[in-house]
OpenMM code with the backbone's topology and positions (N, CA, C; nanometers):
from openmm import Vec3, app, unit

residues = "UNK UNK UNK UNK UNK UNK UNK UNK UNK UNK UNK UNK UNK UNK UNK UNK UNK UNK UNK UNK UNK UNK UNK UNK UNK UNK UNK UNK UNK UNK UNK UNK UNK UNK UNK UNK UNK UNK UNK UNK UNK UNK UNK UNK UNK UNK UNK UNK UNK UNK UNK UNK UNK UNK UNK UNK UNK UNK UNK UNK UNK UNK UNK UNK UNK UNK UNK UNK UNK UNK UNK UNK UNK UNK UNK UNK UNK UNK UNK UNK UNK UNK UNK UNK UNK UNK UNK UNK UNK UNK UNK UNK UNK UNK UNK UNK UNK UNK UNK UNK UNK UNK UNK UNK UNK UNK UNK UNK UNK UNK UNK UNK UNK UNK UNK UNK UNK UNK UNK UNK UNK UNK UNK UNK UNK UNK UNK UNK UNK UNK UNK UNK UNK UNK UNK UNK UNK UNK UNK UNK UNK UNK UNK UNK UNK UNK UNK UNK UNK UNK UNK UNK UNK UNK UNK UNK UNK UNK UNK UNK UNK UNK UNK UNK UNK UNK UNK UNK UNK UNK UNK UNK UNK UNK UNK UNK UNK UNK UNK UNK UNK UNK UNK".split()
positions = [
    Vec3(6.5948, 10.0484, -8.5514),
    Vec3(6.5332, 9.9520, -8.4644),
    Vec3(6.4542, 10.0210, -8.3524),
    Vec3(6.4876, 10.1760, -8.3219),
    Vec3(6.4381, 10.2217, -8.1853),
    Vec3(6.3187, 10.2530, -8.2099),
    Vec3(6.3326, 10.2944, -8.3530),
    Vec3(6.1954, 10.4026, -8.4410),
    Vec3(6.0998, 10.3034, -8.4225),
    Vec3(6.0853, 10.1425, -8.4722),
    Vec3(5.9960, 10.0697, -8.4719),
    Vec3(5.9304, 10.0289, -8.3596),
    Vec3(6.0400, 10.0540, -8.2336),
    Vec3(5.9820, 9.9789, -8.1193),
    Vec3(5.9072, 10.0921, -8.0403),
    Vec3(5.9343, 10.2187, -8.0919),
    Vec3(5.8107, 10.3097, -7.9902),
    Vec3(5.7038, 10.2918, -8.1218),
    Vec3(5.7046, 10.2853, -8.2415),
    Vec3(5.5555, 10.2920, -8.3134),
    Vec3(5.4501, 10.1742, -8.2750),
    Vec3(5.5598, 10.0389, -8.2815),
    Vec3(5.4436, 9.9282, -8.1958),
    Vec3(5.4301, 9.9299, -8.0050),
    Vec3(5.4919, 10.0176, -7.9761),
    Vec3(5.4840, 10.0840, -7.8500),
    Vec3(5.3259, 10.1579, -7.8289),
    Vec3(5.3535, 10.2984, -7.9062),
    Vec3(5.2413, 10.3722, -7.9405),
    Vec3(5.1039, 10.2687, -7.9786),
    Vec3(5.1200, 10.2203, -8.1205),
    Vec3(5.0144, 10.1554, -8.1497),
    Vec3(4.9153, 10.0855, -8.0550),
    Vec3(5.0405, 9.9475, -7.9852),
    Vec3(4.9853, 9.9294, -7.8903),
    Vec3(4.9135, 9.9578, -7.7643),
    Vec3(4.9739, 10.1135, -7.7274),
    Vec3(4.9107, 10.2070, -7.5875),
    Vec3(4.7117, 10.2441, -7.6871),
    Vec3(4.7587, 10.3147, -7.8365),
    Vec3(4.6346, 10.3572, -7.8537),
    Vec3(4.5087, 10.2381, -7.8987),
    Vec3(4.5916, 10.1700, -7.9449),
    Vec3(4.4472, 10.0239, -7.9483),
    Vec3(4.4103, 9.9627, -7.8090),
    Vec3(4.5361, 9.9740, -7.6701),
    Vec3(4.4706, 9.9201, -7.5551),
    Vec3(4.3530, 10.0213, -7.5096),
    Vec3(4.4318, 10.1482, -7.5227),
    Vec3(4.3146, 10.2960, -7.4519),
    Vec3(4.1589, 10.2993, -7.5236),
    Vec3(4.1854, 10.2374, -7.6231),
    Vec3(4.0232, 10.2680, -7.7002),
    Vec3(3.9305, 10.1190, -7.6995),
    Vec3(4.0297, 9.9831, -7.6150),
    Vec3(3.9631, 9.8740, -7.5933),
    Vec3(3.9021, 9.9459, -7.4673),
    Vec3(3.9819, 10.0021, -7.4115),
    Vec3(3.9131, 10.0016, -7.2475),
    Vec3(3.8626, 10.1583, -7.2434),
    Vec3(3.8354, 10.2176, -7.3030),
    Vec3(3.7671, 10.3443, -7.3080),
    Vec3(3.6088, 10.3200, -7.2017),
    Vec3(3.5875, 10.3817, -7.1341),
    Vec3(3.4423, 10.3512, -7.0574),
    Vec3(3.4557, 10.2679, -6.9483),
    Vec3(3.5576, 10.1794, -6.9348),
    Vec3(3.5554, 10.0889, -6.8566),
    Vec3(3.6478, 10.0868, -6.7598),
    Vec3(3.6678, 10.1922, -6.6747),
    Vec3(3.8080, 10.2312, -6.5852),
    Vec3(3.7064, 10.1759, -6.4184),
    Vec3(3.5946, 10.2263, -6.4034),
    Vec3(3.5104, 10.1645, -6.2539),
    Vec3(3.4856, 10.2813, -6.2462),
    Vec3(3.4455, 10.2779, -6.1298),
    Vec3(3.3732, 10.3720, -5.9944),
    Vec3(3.5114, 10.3908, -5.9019),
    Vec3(3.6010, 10.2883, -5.8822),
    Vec3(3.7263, 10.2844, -5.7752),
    Vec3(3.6118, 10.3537, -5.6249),
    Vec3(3.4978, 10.2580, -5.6197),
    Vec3(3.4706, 10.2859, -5.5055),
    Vec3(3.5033, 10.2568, -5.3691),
    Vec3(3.5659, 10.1643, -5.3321),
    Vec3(3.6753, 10.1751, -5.2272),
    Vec3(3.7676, 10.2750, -5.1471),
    Vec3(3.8197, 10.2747, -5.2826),
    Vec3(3.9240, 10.3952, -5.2737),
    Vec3(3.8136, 10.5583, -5.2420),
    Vec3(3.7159, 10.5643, -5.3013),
    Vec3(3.6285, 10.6576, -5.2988),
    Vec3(3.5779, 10.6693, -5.1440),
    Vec3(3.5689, 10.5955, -5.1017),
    Vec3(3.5455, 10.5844, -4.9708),
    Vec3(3.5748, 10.6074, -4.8550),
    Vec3(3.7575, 10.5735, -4.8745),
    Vec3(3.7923, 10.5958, -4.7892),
    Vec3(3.8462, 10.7214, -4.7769),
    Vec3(3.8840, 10.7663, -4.8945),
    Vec3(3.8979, 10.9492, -4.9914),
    Vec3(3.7999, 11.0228, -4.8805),
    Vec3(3.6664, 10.9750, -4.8846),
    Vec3(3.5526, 11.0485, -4.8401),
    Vec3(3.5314, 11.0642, -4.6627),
    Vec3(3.5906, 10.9473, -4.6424),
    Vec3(3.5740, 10.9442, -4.4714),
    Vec3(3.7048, 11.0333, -4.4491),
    Vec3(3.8162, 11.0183, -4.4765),
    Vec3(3.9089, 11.0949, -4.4422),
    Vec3(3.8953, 11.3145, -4.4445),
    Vec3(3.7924, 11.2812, -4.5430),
    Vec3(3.7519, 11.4300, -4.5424),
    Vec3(3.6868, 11.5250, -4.4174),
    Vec3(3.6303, 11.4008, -4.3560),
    Vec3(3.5157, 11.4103, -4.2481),
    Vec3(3.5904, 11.3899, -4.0982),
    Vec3(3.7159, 11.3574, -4.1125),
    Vec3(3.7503, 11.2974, -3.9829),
    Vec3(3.7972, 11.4510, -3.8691),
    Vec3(3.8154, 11.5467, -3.9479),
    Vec3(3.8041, 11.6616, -3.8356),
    Vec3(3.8558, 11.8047, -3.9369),
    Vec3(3.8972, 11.8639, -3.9091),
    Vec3(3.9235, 12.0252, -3.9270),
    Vec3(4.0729, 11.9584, -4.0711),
    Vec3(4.0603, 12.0735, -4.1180),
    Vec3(4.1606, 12.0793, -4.2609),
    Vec3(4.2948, 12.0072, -4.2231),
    Vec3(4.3613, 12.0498, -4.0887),
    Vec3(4.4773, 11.9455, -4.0578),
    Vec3(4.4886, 11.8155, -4.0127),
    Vec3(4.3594, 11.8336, -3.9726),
    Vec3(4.3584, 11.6925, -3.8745),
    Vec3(4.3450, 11.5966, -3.9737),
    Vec3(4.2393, 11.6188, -4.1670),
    Vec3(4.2533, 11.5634, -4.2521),
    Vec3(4.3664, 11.5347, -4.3053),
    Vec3(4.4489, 11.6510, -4.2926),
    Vec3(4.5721, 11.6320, -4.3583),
    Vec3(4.6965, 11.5513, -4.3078),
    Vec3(4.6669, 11.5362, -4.1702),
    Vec3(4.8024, 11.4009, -4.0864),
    Vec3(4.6896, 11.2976, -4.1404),
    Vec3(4.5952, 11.2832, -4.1468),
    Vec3(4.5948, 11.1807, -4.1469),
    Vec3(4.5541, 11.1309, -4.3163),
    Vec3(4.5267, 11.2039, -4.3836),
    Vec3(4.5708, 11.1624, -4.5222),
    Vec3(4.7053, 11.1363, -4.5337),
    Vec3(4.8184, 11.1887, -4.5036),
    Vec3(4.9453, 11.1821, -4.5383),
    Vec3(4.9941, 11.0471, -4.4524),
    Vec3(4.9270, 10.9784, -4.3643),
    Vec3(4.9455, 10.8533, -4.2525),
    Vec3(4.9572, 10.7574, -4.3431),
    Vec3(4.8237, 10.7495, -4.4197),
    Vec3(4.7133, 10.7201, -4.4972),
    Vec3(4.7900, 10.6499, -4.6213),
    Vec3(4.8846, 10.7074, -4.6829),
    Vec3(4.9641, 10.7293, -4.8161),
    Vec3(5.0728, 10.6461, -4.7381),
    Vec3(5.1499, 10.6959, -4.6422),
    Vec3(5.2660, 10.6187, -4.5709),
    Vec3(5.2481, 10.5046, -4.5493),
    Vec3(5.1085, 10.4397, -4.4580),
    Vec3(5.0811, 10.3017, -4.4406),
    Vec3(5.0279, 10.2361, -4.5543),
    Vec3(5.0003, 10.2719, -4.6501),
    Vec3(5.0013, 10.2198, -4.7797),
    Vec3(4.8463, 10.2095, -4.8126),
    Vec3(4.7572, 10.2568, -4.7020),
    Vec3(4.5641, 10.2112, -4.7045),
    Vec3(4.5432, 10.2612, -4.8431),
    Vec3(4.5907, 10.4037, -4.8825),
    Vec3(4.5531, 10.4339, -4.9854),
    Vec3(4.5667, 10.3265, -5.1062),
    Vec3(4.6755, 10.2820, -5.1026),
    Vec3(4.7645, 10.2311, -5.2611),
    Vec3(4.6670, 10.1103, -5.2058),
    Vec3(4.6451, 10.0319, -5.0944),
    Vec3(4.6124, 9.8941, -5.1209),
    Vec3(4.4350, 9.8915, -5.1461),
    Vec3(4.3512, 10.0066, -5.1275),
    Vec3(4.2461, 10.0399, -5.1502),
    Vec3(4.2301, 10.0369, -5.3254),
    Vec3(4.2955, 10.1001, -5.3480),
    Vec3(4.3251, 10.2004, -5.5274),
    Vec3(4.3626, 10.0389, -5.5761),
    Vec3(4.4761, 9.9565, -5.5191),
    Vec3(4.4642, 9.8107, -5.5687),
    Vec3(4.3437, 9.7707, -5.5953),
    Vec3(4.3266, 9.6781, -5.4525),
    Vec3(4.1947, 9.6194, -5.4679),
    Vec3(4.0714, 9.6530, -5.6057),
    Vec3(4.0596, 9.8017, -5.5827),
    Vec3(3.9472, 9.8737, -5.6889),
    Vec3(4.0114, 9.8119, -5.8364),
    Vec3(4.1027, 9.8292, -5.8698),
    Vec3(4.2041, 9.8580, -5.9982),
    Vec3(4.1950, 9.6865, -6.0615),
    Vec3(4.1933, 9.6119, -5.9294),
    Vec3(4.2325, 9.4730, -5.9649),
    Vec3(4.1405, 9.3781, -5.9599),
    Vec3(4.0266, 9.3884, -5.8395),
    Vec3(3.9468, 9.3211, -5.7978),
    Vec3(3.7631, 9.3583, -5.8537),
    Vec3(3.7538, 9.4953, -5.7274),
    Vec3(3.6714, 9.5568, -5.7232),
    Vec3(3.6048, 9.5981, -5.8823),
    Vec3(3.6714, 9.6686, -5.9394),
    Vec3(3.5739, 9.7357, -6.0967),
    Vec3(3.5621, 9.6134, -6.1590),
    Vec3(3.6764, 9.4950, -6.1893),
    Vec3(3.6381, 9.3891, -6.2713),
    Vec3(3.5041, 9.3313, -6.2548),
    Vec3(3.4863, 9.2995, -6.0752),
    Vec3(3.3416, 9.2520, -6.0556),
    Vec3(3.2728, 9.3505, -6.0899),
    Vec3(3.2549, 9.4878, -6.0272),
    Vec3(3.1779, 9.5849, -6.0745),
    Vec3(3.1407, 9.6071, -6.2597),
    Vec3(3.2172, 9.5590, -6.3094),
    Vec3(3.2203, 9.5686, -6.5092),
    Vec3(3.1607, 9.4249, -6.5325),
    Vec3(3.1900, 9.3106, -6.4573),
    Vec3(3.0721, 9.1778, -6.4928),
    Vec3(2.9779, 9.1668, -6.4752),
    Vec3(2.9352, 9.1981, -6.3326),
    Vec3(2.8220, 9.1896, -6.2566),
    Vec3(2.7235, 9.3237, -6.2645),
    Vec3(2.7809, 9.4460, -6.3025),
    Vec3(2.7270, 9.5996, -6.2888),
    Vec3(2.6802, 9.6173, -6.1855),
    Vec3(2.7367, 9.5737, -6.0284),
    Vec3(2.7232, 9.6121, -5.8920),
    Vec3(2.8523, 9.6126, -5.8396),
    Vec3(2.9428, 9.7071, -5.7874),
    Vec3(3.0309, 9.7220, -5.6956),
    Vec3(3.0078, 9.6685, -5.5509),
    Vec3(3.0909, 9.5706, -5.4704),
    Vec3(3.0729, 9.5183, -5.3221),
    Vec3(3.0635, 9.6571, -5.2293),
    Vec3(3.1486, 9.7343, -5.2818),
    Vec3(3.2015, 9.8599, -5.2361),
    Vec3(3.1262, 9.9146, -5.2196),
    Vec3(2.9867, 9.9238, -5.2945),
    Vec3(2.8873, 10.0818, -5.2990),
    Vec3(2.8405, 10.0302, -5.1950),
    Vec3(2.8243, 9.9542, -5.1308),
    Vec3(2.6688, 9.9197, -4.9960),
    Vec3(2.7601, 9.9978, -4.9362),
    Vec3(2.6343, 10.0968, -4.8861),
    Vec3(2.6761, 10.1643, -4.7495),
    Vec3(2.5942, 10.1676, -4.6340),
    Vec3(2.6531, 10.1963, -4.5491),
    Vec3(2.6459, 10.1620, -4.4078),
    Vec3(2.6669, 10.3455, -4.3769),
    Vec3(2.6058, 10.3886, -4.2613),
    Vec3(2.5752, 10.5154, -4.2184),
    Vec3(2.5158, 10.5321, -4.1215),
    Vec3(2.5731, 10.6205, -3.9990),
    Vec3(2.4875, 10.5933, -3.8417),
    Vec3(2.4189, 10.7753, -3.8773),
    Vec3(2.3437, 10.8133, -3.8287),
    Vec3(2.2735, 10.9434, -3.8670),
    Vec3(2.1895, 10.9556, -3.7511),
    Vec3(2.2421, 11.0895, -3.6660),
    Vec3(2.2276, 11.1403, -3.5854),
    Vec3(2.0461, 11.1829, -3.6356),
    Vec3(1.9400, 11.1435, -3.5675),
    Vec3(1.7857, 11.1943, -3.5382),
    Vec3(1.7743, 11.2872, -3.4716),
    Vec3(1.6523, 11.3862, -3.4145),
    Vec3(1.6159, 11.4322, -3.3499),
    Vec3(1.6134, 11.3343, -3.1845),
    Vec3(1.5526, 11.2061, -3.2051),
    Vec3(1.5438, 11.1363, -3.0618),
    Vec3(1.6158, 11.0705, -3.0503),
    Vec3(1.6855, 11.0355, -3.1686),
    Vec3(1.7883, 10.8657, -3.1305),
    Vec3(1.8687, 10.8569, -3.2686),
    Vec3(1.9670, 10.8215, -3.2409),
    Vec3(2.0542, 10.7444, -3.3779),
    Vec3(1.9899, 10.6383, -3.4715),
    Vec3(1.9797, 10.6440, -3.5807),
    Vec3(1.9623, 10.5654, -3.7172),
    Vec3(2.0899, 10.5272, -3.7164),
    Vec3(2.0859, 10.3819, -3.7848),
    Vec3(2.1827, 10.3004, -3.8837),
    Vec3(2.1117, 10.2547, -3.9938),
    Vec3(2.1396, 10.3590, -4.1128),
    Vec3(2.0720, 10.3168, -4.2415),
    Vec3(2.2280, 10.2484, -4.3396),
    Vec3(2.1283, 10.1293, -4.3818),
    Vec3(2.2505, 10.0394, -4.4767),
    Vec3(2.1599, 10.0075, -4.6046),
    Vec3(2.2179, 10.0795, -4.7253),
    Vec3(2.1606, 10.0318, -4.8446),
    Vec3(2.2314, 9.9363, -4.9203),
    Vec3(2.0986, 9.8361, -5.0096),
    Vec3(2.1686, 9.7112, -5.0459),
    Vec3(2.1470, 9.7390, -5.1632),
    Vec3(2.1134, 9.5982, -5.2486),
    Vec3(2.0428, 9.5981, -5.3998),
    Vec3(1.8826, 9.5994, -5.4000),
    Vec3(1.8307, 9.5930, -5.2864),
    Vec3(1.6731, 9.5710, -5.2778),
    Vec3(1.6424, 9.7394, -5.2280),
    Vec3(1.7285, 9.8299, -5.1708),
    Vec3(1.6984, 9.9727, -5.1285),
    Vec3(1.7363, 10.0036, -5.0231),
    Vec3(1.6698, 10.0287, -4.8927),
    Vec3(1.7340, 10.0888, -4.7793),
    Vec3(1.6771, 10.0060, -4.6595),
    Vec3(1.7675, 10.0170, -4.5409),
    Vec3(1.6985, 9.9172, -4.4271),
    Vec3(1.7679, 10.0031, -4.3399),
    Vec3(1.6833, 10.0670, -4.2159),
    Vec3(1.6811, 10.1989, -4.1080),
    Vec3(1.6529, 10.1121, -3.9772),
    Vec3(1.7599, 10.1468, -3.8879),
    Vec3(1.7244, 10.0649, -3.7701),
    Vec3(1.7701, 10.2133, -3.6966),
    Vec3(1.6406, 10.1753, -3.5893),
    Vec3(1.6180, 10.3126, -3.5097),
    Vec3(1.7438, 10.1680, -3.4114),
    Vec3(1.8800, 10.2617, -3.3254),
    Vec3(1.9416, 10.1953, -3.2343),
    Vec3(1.9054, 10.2497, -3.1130),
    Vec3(1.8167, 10.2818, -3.0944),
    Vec3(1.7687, 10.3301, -2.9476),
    Vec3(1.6926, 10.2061, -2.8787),
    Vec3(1.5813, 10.1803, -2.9696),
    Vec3(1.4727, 10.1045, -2.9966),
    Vec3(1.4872, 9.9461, -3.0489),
    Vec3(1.5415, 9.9608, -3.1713),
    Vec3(1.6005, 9.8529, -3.2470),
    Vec3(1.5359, 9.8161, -3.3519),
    Vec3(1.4067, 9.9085, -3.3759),
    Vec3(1.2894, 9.8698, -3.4618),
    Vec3(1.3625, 9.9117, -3.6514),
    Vec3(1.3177, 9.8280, -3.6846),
    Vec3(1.3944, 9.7824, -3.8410),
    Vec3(1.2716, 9.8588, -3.9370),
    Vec3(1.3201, 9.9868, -3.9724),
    Vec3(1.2239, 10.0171, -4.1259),
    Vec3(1.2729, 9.9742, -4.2715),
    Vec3(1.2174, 9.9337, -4.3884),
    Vec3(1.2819, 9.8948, -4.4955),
    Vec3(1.2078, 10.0076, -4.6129),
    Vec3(1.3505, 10.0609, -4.7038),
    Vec3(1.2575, 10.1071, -4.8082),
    Vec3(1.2681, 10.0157, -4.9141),
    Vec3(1.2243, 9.9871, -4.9858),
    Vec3(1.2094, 9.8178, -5.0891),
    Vec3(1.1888, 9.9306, -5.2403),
    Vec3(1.2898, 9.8673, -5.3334),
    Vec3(1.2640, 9.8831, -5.4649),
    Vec3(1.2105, 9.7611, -5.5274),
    Vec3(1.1029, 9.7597, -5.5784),
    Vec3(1.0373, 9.6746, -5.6683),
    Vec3(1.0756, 9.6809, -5.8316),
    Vec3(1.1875, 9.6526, -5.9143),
    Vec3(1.2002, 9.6790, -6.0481),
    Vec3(1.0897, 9.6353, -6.1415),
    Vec3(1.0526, 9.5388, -6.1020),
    Vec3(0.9240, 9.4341, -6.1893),
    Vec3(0.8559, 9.5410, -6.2260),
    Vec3(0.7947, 9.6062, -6.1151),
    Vec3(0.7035, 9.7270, -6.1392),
    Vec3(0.7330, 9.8744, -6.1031),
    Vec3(0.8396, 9.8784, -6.1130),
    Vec3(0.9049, 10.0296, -6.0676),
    Vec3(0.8447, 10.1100, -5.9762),
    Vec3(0.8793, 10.0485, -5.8702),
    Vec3(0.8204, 10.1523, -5.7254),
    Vec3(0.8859, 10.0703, -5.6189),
    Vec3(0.8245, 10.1938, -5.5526),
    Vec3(0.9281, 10.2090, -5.3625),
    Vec3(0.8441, 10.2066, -5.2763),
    Vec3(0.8498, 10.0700, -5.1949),
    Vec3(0.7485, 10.0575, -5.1097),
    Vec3(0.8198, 10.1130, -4.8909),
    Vec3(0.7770, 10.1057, -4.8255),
    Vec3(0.8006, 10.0703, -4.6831),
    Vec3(0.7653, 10.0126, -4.6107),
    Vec3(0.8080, 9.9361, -4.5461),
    Vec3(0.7846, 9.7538, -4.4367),
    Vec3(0.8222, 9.7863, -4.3082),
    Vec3(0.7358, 9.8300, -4.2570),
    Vec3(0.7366, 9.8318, -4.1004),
    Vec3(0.6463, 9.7200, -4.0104),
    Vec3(0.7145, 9.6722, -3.9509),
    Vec3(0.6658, 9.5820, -3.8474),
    Vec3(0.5865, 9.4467, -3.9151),
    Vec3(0.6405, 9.3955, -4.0352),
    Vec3(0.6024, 9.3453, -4.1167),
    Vec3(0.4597, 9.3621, -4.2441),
    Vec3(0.4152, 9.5019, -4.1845),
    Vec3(0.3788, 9.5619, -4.3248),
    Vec3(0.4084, 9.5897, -4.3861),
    Vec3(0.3560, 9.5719, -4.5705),
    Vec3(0.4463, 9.6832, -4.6334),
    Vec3(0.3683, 9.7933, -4.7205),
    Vec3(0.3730, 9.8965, -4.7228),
    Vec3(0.2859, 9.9446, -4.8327),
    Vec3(0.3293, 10.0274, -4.9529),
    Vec3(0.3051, 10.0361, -5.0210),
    Vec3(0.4074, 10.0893, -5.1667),
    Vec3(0.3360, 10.1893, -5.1315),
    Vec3(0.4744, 10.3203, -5.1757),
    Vec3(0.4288, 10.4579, -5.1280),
    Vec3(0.4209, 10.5004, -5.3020),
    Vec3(0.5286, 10.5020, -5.4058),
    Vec3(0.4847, 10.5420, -5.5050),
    Vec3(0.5090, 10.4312, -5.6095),
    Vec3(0.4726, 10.4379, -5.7685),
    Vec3(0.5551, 10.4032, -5.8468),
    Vec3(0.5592, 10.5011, -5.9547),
    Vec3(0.7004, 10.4862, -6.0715),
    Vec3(0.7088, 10.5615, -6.1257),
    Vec3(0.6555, 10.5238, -6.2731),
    Vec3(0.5833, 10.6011, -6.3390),
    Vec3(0.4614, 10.5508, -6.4823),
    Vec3(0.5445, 10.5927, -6.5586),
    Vec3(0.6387, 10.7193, -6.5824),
    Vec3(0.7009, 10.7274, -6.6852),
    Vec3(0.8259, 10.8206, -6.6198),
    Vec3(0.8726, 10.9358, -6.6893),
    Vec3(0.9683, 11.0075, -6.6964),
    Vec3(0.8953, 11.1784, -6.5825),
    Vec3(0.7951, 11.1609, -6.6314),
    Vec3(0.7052, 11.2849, -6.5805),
    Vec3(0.6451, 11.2205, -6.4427),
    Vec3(0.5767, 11.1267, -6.4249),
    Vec3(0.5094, 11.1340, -6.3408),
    Vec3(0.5042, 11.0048, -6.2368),
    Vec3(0.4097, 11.0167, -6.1524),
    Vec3(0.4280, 10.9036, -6.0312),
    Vec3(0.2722, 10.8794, -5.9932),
    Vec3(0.2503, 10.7395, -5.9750),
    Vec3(0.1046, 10.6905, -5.8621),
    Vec3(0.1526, 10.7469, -5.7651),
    Vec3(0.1253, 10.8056, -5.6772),
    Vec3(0.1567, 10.8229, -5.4967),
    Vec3(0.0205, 10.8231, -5.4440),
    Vec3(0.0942, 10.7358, -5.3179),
    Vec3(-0.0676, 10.6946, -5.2233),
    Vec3(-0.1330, 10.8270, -5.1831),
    Vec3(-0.2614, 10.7980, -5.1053),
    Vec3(-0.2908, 10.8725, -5.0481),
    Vec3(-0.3514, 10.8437, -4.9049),
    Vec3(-0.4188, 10.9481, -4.8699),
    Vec3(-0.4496, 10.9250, -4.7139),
    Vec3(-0.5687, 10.8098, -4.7211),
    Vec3(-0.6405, 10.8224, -4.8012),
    Vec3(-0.7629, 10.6626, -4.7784),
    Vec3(-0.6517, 10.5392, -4.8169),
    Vec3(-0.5611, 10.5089, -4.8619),
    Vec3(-0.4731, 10.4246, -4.9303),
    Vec3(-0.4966, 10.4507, -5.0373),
    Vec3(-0.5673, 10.5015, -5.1292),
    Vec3(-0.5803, 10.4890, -5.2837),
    Vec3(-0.4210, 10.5387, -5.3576),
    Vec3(-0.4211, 10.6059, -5.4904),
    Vec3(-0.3167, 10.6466, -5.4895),
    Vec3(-0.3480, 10.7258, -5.6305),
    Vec3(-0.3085, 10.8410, -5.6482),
    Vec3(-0.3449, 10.9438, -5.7578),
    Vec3(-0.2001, 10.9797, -5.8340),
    Vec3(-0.2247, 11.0313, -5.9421),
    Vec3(-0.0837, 11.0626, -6.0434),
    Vec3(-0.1043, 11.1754, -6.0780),
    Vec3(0.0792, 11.1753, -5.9857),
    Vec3(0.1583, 11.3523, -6.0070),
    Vec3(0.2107, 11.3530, -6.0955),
    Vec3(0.2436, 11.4684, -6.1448),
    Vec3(0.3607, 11.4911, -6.2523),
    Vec3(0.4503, 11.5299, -6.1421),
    Vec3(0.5765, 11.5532, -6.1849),
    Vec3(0.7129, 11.5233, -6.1433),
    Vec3(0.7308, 11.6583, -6.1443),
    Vec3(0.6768, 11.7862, -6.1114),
    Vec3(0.7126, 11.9247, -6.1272),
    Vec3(0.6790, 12.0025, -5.9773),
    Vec3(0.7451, 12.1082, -5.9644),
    Vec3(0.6759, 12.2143, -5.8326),
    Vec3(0.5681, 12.1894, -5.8472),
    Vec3(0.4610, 12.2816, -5.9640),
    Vec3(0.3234, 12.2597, -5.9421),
    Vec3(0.2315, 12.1474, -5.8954),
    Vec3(0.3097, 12.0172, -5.9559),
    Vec3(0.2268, 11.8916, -5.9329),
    Vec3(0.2498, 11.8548, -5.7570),
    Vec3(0.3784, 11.8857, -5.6996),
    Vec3(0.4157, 11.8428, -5.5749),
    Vec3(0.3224, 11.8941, -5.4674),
    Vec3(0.2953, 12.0456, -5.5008),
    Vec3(0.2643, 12.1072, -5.4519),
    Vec3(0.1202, 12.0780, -5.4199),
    Vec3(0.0242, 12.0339, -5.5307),
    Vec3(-0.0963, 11.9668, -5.5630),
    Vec3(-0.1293, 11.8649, -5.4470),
    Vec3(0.0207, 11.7760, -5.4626),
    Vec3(-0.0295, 11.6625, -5.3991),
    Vec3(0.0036, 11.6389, -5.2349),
    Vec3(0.1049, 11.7974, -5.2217),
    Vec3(0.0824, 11.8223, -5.0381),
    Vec3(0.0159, 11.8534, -5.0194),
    Vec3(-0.0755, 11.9697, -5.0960),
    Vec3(-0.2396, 11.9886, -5.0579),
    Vec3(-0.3125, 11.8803, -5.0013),
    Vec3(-0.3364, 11.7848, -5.1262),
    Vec3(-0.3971, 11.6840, -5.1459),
    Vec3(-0.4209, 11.6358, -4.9704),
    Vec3(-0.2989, 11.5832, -4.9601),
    Vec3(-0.2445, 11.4880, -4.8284),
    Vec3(-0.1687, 11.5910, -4.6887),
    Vec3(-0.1965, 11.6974, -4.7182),
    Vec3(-0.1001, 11.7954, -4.5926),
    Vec3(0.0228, 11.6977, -4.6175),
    Vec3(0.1277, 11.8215, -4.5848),
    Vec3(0.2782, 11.8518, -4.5791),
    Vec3(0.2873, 11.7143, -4.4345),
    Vec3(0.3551, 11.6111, -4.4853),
    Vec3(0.4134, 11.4824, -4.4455),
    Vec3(0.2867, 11.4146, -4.4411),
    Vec3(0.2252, 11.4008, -4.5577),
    Vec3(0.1351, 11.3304, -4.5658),
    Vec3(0.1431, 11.1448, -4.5397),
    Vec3(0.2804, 11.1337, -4.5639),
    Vec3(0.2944, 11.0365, -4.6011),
    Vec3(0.3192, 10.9276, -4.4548),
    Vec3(0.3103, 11.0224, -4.3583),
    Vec3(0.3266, 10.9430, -4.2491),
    Vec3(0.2610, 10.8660, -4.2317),
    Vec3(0.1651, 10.8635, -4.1914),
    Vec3(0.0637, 10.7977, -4.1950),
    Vec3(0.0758, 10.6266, -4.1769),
    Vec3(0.1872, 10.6308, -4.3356),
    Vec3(0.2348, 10.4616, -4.3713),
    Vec3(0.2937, 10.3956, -4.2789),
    Vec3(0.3649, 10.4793, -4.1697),
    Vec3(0.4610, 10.4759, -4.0766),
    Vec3(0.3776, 10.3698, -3.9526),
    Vec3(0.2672, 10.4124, -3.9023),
    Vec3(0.2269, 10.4095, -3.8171),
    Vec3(0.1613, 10.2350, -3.7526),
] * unit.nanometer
topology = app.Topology()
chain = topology.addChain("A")
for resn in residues:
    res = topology.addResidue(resn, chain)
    for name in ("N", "CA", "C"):
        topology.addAtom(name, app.Element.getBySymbol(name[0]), res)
């Protein structure tokens, strides 16, 4: 009787493992908070407070959530709630708060308060920027090799995707050519 009940034991573990083969998530949550804890100071200071971390349970109820909640939506929908991130980033003059969504990136200078957007267009595969309610598409991508990228009259010419071609097209436009769009 024991013999039978680990073979439909077994059976059952290897037909569940090969239903769900591919489909375990991102566990980006849990990834997250994995990642901030890395950052929070010097090798010990990570380490009280990873081990806090495990004691108050953030870890296990993070690794939940992901396990239970989080990847299921992430495996229906193929977007995790979890991936938007949020990020303050120290500038040369002033702090950024860049937060990326499903549309691309949105940069708020917090000195100022002025809102830049980088915009993915899928329809037509390119990345535009919207400042002050302009917007102007800086490139799109034509294939695997190469890209339209603007230029300094606005027009826009096609690089290949290599040193040589990059290099071409900082000539083209001088090294931060692209400012310009900014302005």
């Amino acid at each position: 009787m024991r013999k039978k009940q680990l073979i439909v034991a077994t059976v059952v573990a290897l037909s569940a493992s090969m239903m769900m083969q591919s489909c375990i998530g991102s566990f980006a949550l849990f990834n997250k908070v994995k990642s901030w804890n890395d950052h929070v100071g010097d090798k010990f200071v990570n380490e009280i407070v990873f081990v806090a971390m495990w004691i108050l349970p953030v870890y296990e109820l993070c690794f939940a959530a992901d396990l239970l909640i989080l990847n299921s939506i992430e495996f229906w929908s193929g977007s995790n709630p979890a991936m938007a991130q949020t990020q303050v980033i120290d500038g040369k003059d002033a702090q950024y708060l860049v937060a990326s969504n499903d549309k691309g990136y949105v940069i708020t200078n917090l000195k100022t308060k002025q809102v830049t957007r980088f915009n993915f267009d899928a329809a037509d595969n390119s990345w535009s920027i919207e400042n002050n309610g302009q917007q102007v598409k800086l490139f799109t991508f034509v294939d695997d090799t190469h890209v339209d990228v603007i230029t300094r009259d606005g027009g826009y010419t096609r690089v290949e995707l290599s040193q040589p071609g990059v290099l071409a097209y900082q000539q083209l436009v001088g090294v931060g050519g692209v400012a310009f769009a900014l302005r």
